[in-house]
BABA-765219 format. One record per atom (N, C-alpha, C, O): residue number from 0; y, x negated, z negated; residue in one letter; chain; atom name. Coordinates in Angstrom, 3 decimals, always signed. Example, Ala and Ser with C-alpha at 12.3 -4.5 7.8 and 13.67 -1.06 7.14 Angstrom:
2
seq/c2/c1/c3/type/mol/atom
0/-5.690/-13.190/-7.800/A/A/N
0/-4.500/-12.300/-7.800/A/A/CA
0/-3.300/-13.200/-7.800/A/A/C
0/-3.319/-14.236/-8.465/A/A/O
1/-2.250/-12.850/-7.080/S/A/N
1/-1.060/-13.670/-7.140/S/A/CA
1/+0.030/-12.900/-7.870/S/A/C
1/+1.138/-13.409/-8.039/S/A/O
***
This chain:
77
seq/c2/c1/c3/type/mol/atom
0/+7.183/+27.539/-31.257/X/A/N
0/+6.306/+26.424/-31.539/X/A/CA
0/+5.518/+26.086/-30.271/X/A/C
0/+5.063/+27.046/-29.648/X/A/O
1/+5.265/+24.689/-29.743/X/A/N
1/+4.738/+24.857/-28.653/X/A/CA
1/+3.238/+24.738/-28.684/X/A/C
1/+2.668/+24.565/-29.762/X/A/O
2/+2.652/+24.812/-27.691/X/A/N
2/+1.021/+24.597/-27.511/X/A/CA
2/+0.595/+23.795/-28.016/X/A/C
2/+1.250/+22.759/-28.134/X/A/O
3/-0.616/+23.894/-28.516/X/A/N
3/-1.443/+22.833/-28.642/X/A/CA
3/-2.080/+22.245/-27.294/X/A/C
3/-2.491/+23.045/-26.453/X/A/O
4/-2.179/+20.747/-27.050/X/A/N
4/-2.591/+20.656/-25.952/X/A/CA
4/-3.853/+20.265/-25.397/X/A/C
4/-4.341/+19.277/-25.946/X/A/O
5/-4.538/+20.781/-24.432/X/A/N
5/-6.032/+20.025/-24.318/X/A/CA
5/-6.152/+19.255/-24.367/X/A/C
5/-5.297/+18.476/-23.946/X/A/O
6/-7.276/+18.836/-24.904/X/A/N
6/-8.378/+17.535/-25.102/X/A/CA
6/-9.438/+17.057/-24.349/X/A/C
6/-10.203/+17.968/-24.032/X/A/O
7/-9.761/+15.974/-23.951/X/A/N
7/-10.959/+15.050/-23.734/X/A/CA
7/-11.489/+14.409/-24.736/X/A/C
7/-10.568/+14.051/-25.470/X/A/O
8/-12.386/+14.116/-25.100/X/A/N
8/-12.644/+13.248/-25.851/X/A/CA
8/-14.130/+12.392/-25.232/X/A/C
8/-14.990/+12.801/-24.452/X/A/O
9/-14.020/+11.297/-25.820/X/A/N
9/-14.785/+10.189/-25.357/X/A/CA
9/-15.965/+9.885/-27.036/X/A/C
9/-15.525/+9.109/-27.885/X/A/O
10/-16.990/+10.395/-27.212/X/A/N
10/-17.624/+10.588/-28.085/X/A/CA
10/-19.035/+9.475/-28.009/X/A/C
10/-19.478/+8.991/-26.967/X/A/O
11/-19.481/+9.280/-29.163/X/A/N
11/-20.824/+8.502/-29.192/X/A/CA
11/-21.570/+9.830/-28.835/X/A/C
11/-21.244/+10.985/-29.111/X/A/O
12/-22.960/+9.233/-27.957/X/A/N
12/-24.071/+10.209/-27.602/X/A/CA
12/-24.965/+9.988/-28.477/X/A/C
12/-25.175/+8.798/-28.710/X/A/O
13/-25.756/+10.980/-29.221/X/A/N
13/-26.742/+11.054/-30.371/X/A/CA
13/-27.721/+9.982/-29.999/X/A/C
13/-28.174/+9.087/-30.713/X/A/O
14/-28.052/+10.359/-28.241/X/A/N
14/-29.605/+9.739/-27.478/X/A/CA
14/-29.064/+8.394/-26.946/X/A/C
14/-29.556/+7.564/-26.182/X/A/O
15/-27.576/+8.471/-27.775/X/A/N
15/-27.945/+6.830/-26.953/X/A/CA
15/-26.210/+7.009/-25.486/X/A/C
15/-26.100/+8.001/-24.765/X/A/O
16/-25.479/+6.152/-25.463/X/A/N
16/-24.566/+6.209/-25.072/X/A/CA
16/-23.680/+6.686/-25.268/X/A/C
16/-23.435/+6.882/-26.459/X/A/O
17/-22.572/+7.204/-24.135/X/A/N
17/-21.146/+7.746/-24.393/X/A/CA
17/-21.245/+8.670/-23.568/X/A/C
17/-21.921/+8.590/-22.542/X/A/O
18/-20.294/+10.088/-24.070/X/A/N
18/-20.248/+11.202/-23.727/X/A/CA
18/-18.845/+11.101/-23.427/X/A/C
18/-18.208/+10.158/-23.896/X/A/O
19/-17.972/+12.459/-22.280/X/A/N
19/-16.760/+12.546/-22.463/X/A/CA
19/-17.016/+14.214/-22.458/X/A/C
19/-17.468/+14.870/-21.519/X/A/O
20/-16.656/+14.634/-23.588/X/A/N
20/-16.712/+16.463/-23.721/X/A/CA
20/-15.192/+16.771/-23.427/X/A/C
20/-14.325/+15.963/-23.097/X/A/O
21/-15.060/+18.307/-23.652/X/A/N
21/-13.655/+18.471/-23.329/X/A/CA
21/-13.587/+19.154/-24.763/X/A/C
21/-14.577/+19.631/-25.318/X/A/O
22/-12.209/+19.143/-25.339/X/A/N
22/-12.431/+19.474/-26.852/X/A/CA
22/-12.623/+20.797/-26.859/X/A/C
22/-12.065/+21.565/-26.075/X/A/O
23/-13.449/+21.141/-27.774/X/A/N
23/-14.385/+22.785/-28.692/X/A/CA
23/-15.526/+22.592/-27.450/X/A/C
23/-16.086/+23.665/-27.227/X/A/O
24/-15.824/+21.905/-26.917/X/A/N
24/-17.125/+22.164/-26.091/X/A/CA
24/-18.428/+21.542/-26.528/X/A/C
24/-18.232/+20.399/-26.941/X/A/O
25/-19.845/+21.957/-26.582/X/A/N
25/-20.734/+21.476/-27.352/X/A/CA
25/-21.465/+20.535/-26.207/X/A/C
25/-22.103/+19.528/-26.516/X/A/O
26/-21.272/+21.043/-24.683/X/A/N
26/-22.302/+20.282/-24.063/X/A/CA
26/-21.340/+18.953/-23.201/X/A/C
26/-20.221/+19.309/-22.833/X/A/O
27/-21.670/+17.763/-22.948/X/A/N
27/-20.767/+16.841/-22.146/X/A/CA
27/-20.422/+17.256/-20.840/X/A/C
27/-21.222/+17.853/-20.120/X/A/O
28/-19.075/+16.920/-20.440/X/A/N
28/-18.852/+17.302/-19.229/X/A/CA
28/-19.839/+15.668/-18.253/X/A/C
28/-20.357/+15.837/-17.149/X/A/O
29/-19.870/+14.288/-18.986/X/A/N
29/-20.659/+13.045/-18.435/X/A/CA
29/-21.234/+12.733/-19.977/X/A/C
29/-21.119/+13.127/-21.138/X/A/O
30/-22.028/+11.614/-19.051/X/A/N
30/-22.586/+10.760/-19.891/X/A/CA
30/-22.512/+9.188/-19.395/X/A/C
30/-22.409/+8.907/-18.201/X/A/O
31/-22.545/+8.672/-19.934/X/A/N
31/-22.613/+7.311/-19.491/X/A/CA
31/-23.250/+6.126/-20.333/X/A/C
31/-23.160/+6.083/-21.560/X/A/O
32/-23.823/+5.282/-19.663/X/A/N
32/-24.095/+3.919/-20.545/X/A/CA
32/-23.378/+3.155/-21.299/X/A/C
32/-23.869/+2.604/-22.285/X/A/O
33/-22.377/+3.039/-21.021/X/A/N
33/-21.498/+2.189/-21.454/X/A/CA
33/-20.082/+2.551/-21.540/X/A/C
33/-19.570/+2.888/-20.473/X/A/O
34/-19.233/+2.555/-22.732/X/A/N
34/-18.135/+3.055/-23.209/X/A/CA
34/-16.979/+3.148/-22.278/X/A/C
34/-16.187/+4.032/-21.951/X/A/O
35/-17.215/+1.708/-21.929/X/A/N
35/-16.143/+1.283/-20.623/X/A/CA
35/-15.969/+2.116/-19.153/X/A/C
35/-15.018/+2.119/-18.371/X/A/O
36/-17.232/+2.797/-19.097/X/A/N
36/-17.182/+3.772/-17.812/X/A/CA
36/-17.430/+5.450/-18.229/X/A/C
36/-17.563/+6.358/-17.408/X/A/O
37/-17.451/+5.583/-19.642/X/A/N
37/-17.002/+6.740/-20.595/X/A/CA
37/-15.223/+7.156/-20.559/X/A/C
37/-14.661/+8.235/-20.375/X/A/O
38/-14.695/+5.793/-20.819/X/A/N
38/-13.075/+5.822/-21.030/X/A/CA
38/-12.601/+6.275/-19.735/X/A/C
38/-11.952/+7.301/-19.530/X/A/O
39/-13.185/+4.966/-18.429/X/A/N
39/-12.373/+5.349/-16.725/X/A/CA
39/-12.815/+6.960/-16.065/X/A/C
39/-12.032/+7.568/-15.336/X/A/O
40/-14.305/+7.566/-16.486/X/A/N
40/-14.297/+8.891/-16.431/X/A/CA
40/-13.159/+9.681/-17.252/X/A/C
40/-12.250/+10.311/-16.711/X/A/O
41/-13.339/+9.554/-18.584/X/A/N
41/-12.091/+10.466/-19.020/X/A/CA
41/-10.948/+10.343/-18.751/X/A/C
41/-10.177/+11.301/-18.788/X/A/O
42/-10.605/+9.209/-18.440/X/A/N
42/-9.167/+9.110/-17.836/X/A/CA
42/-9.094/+9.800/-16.920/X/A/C
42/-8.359/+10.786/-16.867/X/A/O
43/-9.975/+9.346/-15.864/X/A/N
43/-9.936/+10.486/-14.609/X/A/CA
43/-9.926/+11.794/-14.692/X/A/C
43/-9.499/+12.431/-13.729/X/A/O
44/-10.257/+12.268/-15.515/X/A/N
44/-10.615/+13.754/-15.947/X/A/CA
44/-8.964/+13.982/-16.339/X/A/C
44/-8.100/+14.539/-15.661/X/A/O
45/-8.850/+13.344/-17.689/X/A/N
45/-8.030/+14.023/-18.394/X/A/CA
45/-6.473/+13.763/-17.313/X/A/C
45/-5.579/+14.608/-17.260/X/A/O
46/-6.450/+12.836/-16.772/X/A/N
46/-4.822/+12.724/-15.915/X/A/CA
46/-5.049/+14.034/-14.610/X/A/C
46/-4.086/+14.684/-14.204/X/A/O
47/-6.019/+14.178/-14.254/X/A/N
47/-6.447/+15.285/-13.538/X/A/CA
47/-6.187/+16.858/-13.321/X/A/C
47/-5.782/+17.488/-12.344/X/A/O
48/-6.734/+17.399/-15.136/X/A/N
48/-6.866/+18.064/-15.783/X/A/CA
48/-5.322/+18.177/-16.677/X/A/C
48/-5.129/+19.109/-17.458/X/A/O
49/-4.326/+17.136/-16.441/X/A/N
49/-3.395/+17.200/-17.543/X/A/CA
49/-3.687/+17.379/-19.323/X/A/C
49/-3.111/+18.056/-20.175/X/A/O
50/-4.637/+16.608/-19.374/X/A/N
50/-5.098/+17.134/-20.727/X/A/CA
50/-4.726/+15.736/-21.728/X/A/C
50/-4.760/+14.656/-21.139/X/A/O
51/-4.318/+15.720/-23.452/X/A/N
51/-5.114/+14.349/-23.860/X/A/CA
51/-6.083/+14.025/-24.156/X/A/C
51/-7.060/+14.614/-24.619/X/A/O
52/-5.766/+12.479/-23.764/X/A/N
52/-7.474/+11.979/-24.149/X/A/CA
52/-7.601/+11.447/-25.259/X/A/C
52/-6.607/+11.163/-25.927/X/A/O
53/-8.794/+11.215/-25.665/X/A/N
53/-8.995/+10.721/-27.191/X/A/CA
53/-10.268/+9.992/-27.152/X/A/C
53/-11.255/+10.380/-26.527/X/A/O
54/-10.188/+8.747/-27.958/X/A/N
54/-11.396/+7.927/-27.476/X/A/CA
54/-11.597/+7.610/-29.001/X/A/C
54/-10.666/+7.303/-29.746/X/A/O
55/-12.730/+7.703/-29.336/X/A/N
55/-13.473/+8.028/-30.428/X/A/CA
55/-14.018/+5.912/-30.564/X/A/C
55/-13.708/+5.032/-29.761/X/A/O
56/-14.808/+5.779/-31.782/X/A/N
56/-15.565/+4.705/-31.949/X/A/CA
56/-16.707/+5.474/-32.198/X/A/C
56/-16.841/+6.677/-31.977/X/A/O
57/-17.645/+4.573/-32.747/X/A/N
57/-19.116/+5.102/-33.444/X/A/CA
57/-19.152/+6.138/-34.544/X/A/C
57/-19.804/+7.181/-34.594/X/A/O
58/-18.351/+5.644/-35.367/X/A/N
58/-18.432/+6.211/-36.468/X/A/CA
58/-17.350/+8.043/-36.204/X/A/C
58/-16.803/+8.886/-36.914/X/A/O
59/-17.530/+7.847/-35.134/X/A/N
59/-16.708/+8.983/-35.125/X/A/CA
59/-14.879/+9.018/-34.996/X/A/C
59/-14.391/+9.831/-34.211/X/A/O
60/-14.086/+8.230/-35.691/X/A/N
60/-12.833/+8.079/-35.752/X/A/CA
60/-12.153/+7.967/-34.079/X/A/C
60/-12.692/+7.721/-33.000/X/A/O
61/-11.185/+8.176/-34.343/X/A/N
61/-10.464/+8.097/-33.327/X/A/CA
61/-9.588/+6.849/-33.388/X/A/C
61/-8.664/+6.655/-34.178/X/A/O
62/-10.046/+5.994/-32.377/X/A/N
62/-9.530/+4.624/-31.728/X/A/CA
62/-8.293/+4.790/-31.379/X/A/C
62/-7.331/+4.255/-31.929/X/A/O
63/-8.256/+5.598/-30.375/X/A/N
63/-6.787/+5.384/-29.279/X/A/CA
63/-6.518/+6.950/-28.793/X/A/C
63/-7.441/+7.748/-28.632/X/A/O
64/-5.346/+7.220/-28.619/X/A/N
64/-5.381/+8.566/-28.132/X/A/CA
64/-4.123/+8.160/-26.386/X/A/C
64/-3.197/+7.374/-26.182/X/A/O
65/-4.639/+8.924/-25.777/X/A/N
65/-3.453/+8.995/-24.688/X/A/CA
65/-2.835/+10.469/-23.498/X/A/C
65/-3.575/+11.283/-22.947/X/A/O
66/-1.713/+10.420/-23.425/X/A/N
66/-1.443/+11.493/-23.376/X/A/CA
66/-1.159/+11.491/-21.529/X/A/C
66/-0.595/+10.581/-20.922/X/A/O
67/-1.671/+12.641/-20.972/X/A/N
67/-1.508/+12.946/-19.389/X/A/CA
67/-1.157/+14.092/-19.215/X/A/C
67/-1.754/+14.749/-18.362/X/A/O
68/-0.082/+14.686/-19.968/X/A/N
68/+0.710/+15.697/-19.786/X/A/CA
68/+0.383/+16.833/-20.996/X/A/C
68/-0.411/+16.866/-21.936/X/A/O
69/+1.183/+17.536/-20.590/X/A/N
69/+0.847/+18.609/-21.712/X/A/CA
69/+1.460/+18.005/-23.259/X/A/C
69/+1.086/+18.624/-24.255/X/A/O
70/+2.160/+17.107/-23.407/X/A/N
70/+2.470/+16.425/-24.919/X/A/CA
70/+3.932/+17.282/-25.309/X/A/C
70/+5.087/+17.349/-24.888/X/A/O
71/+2.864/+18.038/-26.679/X/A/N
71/+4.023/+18.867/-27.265/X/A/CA
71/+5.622/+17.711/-27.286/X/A/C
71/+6.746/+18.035/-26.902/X/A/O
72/+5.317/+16.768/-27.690/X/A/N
72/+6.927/+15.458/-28.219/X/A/CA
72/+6.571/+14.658/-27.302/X/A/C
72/+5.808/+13.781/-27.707/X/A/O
73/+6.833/+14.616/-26.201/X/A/N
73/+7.013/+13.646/-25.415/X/A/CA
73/+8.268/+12.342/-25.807/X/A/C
73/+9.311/+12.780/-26.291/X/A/O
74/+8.193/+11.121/-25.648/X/A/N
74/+9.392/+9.904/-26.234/X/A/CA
74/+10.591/+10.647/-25.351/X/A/C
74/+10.504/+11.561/-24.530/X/A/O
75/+11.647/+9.965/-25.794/X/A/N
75/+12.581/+10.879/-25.025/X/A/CA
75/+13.199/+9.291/-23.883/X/A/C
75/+12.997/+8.086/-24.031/X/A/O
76/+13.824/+9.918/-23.021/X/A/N
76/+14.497/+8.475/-22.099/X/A/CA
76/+13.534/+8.195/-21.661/X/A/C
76/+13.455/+7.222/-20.912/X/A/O
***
């Protein structure tokens, strides 16, 4: 069975903005004002890091997910 693979995630901040944590971590690796420079940090991180990313809305749900290696099923071709 293969790995599970790391995570980023792009989270609402309690105080107000956007966080990008790395997943099971309690404290942010950033913070940011605005979602839009929440996402281009985690991207950077996570294509970096080989990890996926996961970009959250307000309510918590997950918007969009994207993968920078590490993907148990990669498409094939």
């Amino acid at each position: 069975m293969p790995k599970k693979p790391d995570t980023h995630h792009i989270v609402p901040n309690p105080d107000g903005g956007w966080s990008v944590k790395r997943g099971g971590s309690k404290r942010a690796s950033s913070r940011h004002a605005v979602k839009r420079e929440a996402i281009d940090a985690g991207r950077r991180v996570s294509r970096n890091q080989k990890t996926e990313l996961r970009i959250h809305n307000k309510d918590g749900k997950v918007r969009e997910s994207d993968s920078h290696g590490g993907d148990p099923y990669p498409p094939r071709g």
